[in-house]
Residue frames as qw, qx, qy, qz and C-alpha x, y, z in Angstrom:
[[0.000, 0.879, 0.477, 0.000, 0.00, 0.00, 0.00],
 [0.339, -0.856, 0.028, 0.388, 2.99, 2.78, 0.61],
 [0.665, 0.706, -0.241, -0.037, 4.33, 1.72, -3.16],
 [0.242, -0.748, 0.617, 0.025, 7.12, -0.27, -1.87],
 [0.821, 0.291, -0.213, -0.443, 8.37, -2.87, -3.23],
 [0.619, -0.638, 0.450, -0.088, 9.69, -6.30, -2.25],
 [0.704, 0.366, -0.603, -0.082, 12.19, -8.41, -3.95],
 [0.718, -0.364, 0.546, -0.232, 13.03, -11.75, -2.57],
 [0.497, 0.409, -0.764, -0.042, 15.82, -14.59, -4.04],
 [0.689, -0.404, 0.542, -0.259, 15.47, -18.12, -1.78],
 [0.460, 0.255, -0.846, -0.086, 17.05, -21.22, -2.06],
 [0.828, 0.146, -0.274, -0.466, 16.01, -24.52, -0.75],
 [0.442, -0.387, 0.806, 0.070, 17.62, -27.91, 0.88],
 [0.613, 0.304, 0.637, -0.356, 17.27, -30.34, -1.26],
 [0.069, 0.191, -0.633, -0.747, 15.86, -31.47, -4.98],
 [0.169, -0.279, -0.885, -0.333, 13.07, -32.87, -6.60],
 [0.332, -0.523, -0.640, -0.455, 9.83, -33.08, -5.22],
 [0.643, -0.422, -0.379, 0.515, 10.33, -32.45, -1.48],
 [0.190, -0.444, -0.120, 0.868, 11.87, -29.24, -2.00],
 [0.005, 0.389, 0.555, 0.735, 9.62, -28.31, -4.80],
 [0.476, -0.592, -0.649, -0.047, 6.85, -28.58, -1.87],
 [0.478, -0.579, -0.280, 0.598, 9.04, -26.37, 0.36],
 [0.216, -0.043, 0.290, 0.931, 9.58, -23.93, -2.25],
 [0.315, -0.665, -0.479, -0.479, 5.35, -23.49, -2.64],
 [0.524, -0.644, -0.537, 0.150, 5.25, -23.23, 1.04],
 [0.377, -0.428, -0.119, 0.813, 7.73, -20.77, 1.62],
 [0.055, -0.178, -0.393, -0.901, 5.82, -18.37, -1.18],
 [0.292, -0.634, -0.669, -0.257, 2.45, -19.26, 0.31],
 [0.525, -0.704, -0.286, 0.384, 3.69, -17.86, 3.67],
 [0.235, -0.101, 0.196, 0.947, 6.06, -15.09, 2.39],
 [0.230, -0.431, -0.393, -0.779, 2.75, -13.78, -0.04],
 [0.540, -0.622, -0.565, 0.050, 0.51, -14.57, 3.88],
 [0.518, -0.512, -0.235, 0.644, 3.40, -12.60, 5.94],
 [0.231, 0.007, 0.054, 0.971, 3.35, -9.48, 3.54],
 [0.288, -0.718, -0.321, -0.547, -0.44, -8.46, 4.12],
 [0.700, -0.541, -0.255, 0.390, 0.65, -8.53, 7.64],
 [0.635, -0.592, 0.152, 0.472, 4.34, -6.87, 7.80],
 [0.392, 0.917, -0.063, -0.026, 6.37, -4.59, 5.63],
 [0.163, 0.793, -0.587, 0.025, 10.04, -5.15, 6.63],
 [0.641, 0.441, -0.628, -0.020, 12.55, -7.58, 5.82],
 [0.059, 0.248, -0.829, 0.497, 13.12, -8.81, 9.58],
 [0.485, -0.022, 0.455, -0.746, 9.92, -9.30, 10.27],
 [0.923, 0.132, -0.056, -0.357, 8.72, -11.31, 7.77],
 [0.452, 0.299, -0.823, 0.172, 12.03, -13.48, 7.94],
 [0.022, -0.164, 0.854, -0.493, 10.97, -14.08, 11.45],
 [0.800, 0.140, 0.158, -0.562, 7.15, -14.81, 10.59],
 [0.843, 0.387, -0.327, -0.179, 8.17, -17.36, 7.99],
 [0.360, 0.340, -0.839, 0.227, 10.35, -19.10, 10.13],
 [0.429, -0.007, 0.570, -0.701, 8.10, -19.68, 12.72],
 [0.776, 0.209, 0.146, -0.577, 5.65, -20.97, 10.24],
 [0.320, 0.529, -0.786, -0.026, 8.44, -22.72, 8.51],
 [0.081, -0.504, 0.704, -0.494, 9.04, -24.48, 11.44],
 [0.578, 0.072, 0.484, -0.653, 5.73, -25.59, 12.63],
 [0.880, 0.316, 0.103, -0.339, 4.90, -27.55, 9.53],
 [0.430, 0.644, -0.633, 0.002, 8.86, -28.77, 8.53],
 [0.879, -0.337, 0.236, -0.239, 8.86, -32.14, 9.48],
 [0.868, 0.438, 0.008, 0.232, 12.48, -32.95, 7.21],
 [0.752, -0.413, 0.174, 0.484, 14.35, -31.14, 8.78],
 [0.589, 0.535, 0.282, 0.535, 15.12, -28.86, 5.78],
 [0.094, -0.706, -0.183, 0.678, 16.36, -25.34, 5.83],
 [0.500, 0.776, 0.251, 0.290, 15.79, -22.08, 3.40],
 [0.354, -0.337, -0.132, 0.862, 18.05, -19.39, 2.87],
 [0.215, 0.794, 0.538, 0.184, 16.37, -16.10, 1.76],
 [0.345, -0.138, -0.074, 0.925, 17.20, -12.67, 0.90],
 [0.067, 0.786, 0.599, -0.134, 14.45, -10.21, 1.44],
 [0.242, -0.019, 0.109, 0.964, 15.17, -6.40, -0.18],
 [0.101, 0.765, 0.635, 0.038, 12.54, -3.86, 0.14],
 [0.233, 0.107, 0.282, 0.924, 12.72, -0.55, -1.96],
 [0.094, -0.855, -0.360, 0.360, 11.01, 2.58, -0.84],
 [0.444, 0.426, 0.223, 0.756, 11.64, 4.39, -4.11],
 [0.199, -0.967, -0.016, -0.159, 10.09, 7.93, -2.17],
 [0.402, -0.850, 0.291, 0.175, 13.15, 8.12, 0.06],
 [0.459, 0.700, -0.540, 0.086, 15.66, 6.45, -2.28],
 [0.225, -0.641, 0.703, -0.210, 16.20, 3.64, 0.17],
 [0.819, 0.006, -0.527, -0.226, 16.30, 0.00, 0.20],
 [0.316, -0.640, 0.499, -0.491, 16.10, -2.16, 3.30],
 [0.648, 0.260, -0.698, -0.159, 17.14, -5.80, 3.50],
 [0.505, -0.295, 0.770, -0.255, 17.59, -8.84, 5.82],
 [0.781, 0.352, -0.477, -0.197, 18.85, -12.33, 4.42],
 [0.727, -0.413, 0.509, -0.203, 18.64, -15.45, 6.85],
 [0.668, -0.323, 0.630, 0.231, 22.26, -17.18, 5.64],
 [0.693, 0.613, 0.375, 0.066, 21.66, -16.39, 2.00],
 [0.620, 0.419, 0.316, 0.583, 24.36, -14.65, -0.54],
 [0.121, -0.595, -0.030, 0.794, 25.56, -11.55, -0.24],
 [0.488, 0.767, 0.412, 0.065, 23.99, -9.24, -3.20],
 [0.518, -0.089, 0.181, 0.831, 25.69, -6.62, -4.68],
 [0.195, 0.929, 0.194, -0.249, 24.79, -3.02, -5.38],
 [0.587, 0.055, 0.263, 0.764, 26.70, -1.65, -7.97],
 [0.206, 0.847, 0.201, -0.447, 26.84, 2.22, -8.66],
 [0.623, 0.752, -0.207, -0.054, 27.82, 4.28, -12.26],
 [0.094, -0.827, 0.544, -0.106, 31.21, 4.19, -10.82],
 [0.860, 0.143, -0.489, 0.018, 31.61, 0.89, -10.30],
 [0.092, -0.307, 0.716, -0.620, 32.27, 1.02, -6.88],
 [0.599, -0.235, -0.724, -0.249, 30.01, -1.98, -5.39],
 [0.273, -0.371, 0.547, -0.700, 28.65, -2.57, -1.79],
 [0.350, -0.134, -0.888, -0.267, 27.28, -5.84, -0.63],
 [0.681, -0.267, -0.034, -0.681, 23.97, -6.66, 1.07],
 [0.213, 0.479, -0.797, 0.300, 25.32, -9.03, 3.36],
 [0.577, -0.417, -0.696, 0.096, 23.69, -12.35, 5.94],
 [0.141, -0.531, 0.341, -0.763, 22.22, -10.36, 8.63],
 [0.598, -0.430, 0.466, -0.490, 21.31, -14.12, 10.23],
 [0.398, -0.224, 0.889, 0.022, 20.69, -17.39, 10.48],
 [0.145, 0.051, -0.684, -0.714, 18.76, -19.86, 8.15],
 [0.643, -0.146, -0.116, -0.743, 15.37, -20.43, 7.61],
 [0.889, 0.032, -0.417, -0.188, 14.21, -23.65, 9.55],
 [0.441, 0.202, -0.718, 0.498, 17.18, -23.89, 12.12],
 [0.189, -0.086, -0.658, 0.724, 16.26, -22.02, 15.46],
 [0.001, -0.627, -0.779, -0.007, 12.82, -21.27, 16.83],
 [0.253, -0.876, -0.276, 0.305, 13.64, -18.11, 17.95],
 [0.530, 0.381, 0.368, 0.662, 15.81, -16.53, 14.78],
 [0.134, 0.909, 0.275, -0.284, 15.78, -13.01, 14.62],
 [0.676, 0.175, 0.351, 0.624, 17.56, -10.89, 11.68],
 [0.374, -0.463, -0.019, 0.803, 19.14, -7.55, 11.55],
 [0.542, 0.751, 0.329, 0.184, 18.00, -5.29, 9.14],
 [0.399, -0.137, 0.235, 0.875, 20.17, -3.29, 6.77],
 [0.420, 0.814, 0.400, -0.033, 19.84, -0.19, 5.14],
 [0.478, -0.324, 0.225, 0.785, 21.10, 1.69, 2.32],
 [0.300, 0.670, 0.086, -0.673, 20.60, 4.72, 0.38],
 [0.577, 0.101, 0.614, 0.529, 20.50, 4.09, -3.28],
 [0.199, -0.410, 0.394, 0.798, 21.02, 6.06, -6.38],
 [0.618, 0.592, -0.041, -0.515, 19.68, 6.69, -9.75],
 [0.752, 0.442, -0.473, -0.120, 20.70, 3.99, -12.26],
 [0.231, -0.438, 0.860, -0.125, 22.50, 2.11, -9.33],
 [0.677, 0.178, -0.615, -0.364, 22.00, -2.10, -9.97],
 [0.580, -0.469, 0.517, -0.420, 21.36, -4.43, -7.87],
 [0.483, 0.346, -0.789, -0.156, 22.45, -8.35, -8.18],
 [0.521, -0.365, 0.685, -0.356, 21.05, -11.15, -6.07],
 [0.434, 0.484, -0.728, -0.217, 21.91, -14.88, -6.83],
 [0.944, -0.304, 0.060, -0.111, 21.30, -18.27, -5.41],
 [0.505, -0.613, 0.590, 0.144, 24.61, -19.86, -3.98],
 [0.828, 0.323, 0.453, 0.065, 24.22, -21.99, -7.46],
 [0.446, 0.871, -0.176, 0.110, 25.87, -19.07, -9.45],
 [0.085, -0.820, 0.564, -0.059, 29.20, -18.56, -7.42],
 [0.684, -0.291, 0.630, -0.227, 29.00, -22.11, -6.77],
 [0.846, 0.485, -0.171, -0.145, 29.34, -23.14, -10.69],
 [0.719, -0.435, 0.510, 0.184, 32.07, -25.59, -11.23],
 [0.695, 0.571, -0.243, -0.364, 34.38, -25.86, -13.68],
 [0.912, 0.169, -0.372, 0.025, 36.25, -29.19, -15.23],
 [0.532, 0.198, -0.646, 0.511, 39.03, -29.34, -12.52],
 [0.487, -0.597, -0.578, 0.269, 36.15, -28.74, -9.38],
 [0.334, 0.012, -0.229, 0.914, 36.89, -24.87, -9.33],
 [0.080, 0.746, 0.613, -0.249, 34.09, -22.77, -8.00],
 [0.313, 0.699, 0.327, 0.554, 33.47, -19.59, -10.28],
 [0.434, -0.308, -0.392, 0.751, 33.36, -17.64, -6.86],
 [0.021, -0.770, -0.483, 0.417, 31.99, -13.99, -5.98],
 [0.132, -0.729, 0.256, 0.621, 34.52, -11.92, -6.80],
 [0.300, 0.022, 0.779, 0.550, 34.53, -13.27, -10.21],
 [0.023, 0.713, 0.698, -0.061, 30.67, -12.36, -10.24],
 [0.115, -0.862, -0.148, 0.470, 31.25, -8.99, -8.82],
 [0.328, -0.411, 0.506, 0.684, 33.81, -8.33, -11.52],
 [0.243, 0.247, 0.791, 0.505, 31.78, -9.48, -14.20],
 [0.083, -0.815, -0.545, 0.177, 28.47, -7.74, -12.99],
 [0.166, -0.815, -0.004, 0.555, 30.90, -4.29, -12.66],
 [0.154, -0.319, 0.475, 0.806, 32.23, -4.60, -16.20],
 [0.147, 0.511, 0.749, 0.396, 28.94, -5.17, -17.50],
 [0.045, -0.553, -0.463, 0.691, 27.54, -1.89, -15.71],
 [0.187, 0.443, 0.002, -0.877, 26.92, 0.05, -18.81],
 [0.070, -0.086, -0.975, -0.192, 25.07, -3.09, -20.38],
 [0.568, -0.247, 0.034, -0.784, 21.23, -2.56, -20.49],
 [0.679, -0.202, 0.666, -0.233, 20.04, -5.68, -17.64],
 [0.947, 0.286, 0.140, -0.052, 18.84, -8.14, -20.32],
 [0.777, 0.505, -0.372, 0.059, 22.16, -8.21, -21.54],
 [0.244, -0.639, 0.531, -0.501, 23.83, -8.18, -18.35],
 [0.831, -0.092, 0.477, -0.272, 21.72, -11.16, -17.26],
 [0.913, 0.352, -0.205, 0.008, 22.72, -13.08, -20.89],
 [0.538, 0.572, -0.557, 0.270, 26.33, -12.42, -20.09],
 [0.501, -0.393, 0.645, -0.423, 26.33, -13.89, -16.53],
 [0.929, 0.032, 0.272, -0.248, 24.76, -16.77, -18.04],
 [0.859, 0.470, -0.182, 0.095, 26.75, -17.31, -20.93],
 [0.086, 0.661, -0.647, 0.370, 30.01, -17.03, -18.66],
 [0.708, -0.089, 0.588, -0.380, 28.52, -19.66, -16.25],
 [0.960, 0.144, 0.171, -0.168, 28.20, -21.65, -19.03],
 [0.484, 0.801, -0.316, 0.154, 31.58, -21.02, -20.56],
 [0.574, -0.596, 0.428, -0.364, 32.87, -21.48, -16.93],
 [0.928, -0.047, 0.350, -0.120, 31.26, -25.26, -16.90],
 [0.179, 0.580, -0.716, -0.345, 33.24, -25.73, -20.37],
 [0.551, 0.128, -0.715, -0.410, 30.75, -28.45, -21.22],
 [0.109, 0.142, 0.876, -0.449, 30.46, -30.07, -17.10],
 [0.279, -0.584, -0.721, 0.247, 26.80, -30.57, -15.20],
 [0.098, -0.525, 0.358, -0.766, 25.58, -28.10, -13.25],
 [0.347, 0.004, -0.890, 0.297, 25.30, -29.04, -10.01],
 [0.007, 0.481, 0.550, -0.683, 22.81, -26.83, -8.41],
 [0.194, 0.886, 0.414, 0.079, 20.12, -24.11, -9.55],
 [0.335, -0.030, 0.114, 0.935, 21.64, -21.01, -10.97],
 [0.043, 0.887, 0.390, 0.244, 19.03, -18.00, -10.71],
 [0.455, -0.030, -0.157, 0.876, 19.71, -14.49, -10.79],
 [0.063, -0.802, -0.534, 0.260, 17.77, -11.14, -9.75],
 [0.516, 0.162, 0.142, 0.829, 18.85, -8.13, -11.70],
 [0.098, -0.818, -0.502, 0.262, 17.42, -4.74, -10.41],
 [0.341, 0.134, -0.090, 0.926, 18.20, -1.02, -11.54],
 [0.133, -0.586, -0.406, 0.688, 17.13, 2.09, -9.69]]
């Protein structure tokens, strides 16, 4: 109602059906916990609670809430054990959006820090499942962040869609023909 808006990257334990199930549930209750609650700590700690109560596997989520209050120019996060994001401004100077707790599904009583930061015109935002950095290539090397963060900053003057191809097609280049081993999604945001 206040025109804000929430973005939200989660990963999953898990494969197949099982976590398919946990992946509805955590969206049923995430899309339940925002008529309710507006910031990023709060609904981490609703949805774990509810998490909780019906997780009978033992599974955990990680998640990175980001919520953007374009009136003041600010965005305000909280991300239980998930990826650091990346803001990137014109400059290419970057800042990350860092775990401000634990994961989704561990402790009953969880609570998670919220960040905030001002953001810019045209600044970008990057958030990723642990599948990106976590690509592998033929001799078991992990593609890593800083490889990410590098790639993301020389793409800065890239309109997103192409941004987003060239992450992929580097990930795939990466693999040099491997598997992947995990989900690879990305979130690509400008201001």
């Amino acid at each position: 109602p206040d025109g804000a808006w929430l973005l939200c990257i989660a990963d999953v334990t898990g494969h197949g059906v099982p976590a398919a199930m946990n992946a509805a549930m955590i969206k049923a209750v995430l899309l339940q916990g925002v008529e309710q609650l507006a910031f990023p700590s709060e609904l981490l700690e609703f949805i774990n609670r509810r998490f909780l109560a019906v997780n009978l596997l033992g599974d955990f989520v990680s998640m990175l809430l980001v919520r953007v209050d374009s009136q003041q120019r600010k965005l305000s996060w909280a991300s239980a054990g998930h990826p650091a994001a990346c803001l990137l401004a014109r400059d290419g100077a970057t800042r990350d959006l860092s775990s401000t707790g634990p994961l989704l599904g561990i402790l009953d009583d969880a609570k998670w820090e919220p960040g905030t930061l001002k953001v810019a015109t045209a600044e970008r935002l990057l958030m990723v499942t642990d599948g990106v950095t976590e690509t592998m290539d033929p001799q078991n090397r992990l593609f890593g962040n800083q490889r990410l963060v590098d790639l993301f900053t020389n793409c800065r003057d890239l309109p997103l869609e192409h941004t987003a191809r060239e992450i992929h097609r580097a990930l795939v280049s990466y693999r040099d023909g491997g598997r992947r081993h995990d989900d690879v999604t990305a979130l690509l945001v400008e201001f």
